[in-house]
C-alpha positions in Angstrom: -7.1 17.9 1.7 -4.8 16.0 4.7 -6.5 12.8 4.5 -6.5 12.5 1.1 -2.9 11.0 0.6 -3.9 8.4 3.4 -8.1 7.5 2.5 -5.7 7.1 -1.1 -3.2 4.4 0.2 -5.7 2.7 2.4 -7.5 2.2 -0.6 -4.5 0.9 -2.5 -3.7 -1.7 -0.4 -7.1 -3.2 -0.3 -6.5 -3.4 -4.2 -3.3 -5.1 -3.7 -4.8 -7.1 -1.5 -8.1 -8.0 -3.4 -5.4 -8.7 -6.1 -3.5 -11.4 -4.3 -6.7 -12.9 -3.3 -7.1 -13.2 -6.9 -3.6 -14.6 -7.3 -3.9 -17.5 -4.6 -7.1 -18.9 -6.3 -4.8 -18.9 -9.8 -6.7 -16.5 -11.4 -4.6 -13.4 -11.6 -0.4 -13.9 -12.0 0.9 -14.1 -8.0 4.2 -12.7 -9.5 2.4 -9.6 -10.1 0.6 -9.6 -6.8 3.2 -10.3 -4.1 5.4 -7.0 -4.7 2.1 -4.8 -5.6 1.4 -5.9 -2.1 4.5 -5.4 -0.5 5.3 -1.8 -2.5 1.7 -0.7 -0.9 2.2 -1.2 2.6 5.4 -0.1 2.2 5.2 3.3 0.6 1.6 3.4 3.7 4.4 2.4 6.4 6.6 4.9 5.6 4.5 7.8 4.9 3.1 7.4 8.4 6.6 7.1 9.7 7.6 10.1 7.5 5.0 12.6 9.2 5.2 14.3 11.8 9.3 14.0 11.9 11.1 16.9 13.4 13.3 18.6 10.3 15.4 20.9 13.1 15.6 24.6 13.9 
C-alpha cells in the first residue's frame, strides 16, 4: 500500500505528458495540456519533498 500514491503519480504524469504530445501536434487544446503538466509534477515534486520530513518531538 506505500507505493501506491507514487506508481499513481508516475503514472499521471506520463498522461500529462502523452497529452501535451497530443497538444504540440494540434490535436488536443495545449491550453489544457500545459498546466495538467505542470499541476502533475508539481503535486509528484512535492509529495517526495513532503515525506520523510521531521514533524518534531
Amino acid at each position: 500500500m506505500g507505493k501506491t500514491p507514487f506508481i499513481i503519480m508516475i503514472l499521471f504524469i506520463l498522461f500529462a505528458f502523452f497529452l501535451h504530445l497530443l497538444a504540440l501536434l494540434k490535436i488536443f487544446p495545449l491550453l489544457i495540456s500545459v498546466p495538467t503538466l505542470f499541476i502533475s509534477i508539481l503535486i509528484f515534486l512535492f509529495y517526495l519533498n513532503n515525506r520523510n520530513r521531521f514533524k518534531g518531538f
